[in-house]
N, C-alpha and C positions, 0 to 999 in steps of 0.2 A: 504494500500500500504506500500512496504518496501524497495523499491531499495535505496542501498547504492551503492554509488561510493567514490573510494578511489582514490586521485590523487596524485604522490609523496611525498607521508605522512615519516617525515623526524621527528624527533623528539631527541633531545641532553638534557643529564646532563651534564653539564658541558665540559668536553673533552670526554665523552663518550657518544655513538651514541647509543642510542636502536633500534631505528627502522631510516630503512636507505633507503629513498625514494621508500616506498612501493606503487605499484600501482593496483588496484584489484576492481573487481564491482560483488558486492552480488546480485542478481534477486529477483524478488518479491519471498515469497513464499520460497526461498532456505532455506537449514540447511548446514550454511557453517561452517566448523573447523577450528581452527587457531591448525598447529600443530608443536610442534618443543621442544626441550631441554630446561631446567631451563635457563633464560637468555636471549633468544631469542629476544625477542623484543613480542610476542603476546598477554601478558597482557596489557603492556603500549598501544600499538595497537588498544585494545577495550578498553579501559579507555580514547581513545583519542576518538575514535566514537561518545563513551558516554559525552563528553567533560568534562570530568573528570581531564587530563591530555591535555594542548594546545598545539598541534603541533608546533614545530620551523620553518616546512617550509610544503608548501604542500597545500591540499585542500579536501574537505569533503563534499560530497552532500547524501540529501536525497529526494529520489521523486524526483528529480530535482532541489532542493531547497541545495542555500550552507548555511550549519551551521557549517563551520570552526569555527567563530566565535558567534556562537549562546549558550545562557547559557546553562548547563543540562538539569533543568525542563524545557525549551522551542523547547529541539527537539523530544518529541513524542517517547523516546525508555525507556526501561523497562530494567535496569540491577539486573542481581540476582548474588549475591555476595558469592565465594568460605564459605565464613563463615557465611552468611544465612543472617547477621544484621537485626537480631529480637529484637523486642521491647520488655525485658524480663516481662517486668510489664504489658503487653497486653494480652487480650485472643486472640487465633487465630481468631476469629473474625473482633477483631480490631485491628489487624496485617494486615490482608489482607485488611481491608475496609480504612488505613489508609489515602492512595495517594487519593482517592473520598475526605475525610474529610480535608486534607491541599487543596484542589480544593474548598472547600463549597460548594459542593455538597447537593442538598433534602437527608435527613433524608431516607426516604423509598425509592429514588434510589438507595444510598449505599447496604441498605439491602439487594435489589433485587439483585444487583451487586453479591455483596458476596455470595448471598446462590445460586448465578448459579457457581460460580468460584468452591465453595466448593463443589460442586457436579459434576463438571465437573475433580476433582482430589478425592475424597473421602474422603472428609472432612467433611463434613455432619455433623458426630458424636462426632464431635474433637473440634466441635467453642469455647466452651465454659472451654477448656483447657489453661494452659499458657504451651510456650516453653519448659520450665522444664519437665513438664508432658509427651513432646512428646517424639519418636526418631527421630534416626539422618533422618533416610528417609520420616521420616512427616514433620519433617521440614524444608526439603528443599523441602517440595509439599507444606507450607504454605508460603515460600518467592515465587515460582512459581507462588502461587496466589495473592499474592501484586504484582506480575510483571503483571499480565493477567488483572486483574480486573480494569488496566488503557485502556485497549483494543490498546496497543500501537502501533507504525509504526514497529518495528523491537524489538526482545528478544537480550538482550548480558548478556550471559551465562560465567564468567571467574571461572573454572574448580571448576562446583558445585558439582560433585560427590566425588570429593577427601577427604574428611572427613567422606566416610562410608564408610565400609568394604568390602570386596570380594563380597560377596551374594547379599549384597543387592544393594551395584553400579550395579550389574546385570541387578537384578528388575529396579532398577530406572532410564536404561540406555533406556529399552523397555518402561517405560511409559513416557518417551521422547519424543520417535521415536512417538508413537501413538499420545503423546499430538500435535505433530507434523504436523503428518497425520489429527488430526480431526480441525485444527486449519486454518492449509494454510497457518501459516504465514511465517514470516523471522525470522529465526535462526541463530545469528552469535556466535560460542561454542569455547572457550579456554581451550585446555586440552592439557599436554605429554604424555596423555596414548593413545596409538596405538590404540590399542582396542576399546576403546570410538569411537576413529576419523572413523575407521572402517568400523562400526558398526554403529555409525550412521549418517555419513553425506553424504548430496546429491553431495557435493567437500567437498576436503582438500585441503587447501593452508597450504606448510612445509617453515616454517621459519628458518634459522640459522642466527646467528649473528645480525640479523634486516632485514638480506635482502629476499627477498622471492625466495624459490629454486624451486616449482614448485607449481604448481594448475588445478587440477583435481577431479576427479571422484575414490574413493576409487580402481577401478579396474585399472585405466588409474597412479595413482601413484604407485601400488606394482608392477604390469605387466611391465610398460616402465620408472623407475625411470631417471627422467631427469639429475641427478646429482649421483654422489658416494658418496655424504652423505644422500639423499635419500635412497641410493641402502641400506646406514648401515644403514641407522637409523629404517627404516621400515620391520616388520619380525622379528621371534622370532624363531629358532635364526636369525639374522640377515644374509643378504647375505655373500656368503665367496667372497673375494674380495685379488686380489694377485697381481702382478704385470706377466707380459707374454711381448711376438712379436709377431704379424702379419707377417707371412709367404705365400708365394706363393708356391705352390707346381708344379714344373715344372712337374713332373711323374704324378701328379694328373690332368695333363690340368691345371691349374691354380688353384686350389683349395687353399680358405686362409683358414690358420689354428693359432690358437693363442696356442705357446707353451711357457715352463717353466720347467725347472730340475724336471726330472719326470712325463711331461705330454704332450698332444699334444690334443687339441679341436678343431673338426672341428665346422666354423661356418656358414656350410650351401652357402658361396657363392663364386663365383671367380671373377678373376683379375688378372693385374699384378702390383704389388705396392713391393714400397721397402721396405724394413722389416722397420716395424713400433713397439715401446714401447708403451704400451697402461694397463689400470687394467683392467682387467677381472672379470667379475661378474658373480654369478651360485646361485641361491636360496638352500639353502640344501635339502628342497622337490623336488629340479631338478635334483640332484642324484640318482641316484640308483645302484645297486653292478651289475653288469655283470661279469662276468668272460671270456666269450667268445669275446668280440671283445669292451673291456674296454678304455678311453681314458686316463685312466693312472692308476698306481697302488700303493694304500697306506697301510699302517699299525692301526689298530684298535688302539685308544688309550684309549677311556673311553666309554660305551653303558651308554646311561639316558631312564628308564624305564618310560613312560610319562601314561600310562595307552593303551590307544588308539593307541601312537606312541611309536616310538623309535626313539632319533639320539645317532649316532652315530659319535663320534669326533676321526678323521683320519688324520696320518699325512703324505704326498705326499712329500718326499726331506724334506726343508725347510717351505713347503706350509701347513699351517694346516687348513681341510677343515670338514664341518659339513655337515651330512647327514640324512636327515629327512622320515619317511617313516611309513607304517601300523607296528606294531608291528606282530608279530615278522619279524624284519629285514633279519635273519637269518645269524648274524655278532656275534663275541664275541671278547672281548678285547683281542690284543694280535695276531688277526686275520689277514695274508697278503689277499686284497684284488681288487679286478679288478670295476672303477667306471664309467661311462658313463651318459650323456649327450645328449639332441636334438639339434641340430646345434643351433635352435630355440629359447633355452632357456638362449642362454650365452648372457650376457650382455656385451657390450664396453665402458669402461671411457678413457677421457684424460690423460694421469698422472699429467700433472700439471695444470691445468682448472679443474679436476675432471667433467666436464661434459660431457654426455651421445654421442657417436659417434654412429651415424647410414652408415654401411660401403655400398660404389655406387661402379659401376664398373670403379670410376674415381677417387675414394678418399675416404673422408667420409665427412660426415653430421655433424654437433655439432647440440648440439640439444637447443635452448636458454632457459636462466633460466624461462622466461617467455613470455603468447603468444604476449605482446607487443616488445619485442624485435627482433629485425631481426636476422637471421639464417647465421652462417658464413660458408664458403665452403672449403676445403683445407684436405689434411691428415697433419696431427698433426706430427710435428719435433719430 
């Protein structure tokens, strides 16, 4: 078993808050990501899990059991550490078999221990190597196996792939997911790369400043970012994001549309509301060049040949927006062009909340930073 509950976990240095009454509950089983910017609050986070770091306020259960105040070795979880802390004078062997022998552990349970762990990662042929010998990608499949070979209640993972390179975080991001898949267990993974969060967790909880900005399902954060720092942070490029109004279109029947100095978006619904200031959000994959019945018209400023894609960075008035798409786009710098839009795909923030507005025939919707908080009603001054 591995259910974690997080109950306003609050934690200060001094006049600085890193993590700011975070509330959040991991499922048996789950591969949950802590994701967010250097600073955040998501290592302190799982270092407080781990009771590595004592929370200042808050509370912490596992299985149902609190270990707020319970030592490290006595809450049953397995941390594998950014920097792998290997026992350089050990073979992998007695690297992995180490946490059985501070237990006193039989002699020929360790062993048995070990050589299922090392086989169950591909170690096999490695035992009898020291760290030095290895790389960086074995050896952090030989700290995965001092984490497993305890058989623990939950994994806390703070961003183990960040010391190998492109290719091989690849590979090591997929035998993750599989160590994952054949395991069943709890996975709680601290990483800023998008990518990793992506790719492989069952939820993402996005962190800024300590406080938690949403939590979902990899589709349910990029698709419906609750926040406009979600909307930026997540996406490569990121969403273009501008300031517009909420307009009613008398000639349209009521049709709202969100405009801006050189643009006009429809978004799919009507009403009568007084022109409201709001950000606007549009993914650059939600672009595409129309010429015949465009929602506004920009100038080419730079084309990025990405192999497979192309964006192309455009600038509308003041507004400069990215556009993402198959190669060839059929754009060249320097090029006046017509862009469009699904009503569907435009996103609404507050401007000053920055959070997500879902627009009714009577107002809008905010949308709360998280599912324990209540939903406020009203269109935004």
């Amino acid at each position: 078993m591995g259910d974690i509950r997080i109950r306003g976990a609050t934690k200060r240095f001094g006049a600085v808050t890193a993590v700011d009454g975070v509330s959040l509950d991991v499922a048996d089983g789950e591969f949950l990501v802590l994701l967010g910017p250097s600073g955040c609050g998501k290592s302190t986070l799982l270092r407080a899990i781990a009771g590595l770091t004592p929370l200042t306020a808050g509370a912490l259960e596992l299985d149902g059991r609190d270990i707020t105040h319970t030592p490290p070795r006595e809450r049953d979880l397995a941390m594998v550490f950014q920097s792998y802390a290997l026992y350089p004078h050990l073979s992998v062997e007695r690297n992995i078999g180490f946490p059985l022998r501070a237990r006193r552990q039989a002699r020929h349970d360790i062993r048995r221990k070990v050589a299922e762990v090392a086989g169950t990662l591909e170690l096999s042929e490695l035992l009898q190597r020291r760290p030095r010998e290895l790389s960086g990608g074995q050896r952090q499949r030989v700290a995965l196996g001092r984490a497993l070979v305890r058989d623990p209640g939950a994994f806390l993972l703070d961003e183990p792939l960040s010391n190998l390179d492109a290719k091989l975080r690849a590979s090591t991001r997929y035998e993750l997911v599989e160590l994952h898949r054949r395991l069943r267990a709890t996975f709680v993974y601290v990483t800023h790369d998008q990518v990793e969060a992506m790719t492989m967790a069952t939820r993402i909880a996005i962190l800024n400043q300590g406080r938690l900005e949403q939590v979902g399902t990899p589709e349910e954060v990029y698709d419906e970012p609750a926040s406009e720092f979600v909307a930026g942070f997540l996406g490569s490029p990121p969403m273009n994001l501008f300031p517009a109004t909420i307009v009613s279109r008398a000639s349209r029947t009521g049709e709202l549309v969100a405009v801006a100095p050189g643009l006009e978006v429809p978004l799919g619904q009507r009403g009568e509301v007084p022109d409201t200031d709001v950000v606007l959000g549009i993914r650059p994959e939600h672009l595409r060049p129309d010429r015949a019945r465009p929602a506004m018209t920009g100038t080419v400023r730079l084309l990025e040949n990405l192999g497979g894609e192309e964006i192309a960075h455009c600038s509308v008035g003041e507004i400069r927006l990215c556009v993402r798409g198959p190669r060839p786009l059929g754009l060249a710098a320097g090029d006046e062009t017509g862009l469009a839009v699904e009503p569907g795909r435009v996103h609404v923030f507050h401007p000053e909340t920055g959070r997500r507005l879902r627009w009714q025939d009577d107002g809008a919707e905010t949308v709360p930073p998280s599912p324990t908080e209540h939903t406020e009603q009203g269109v935004p001054a």
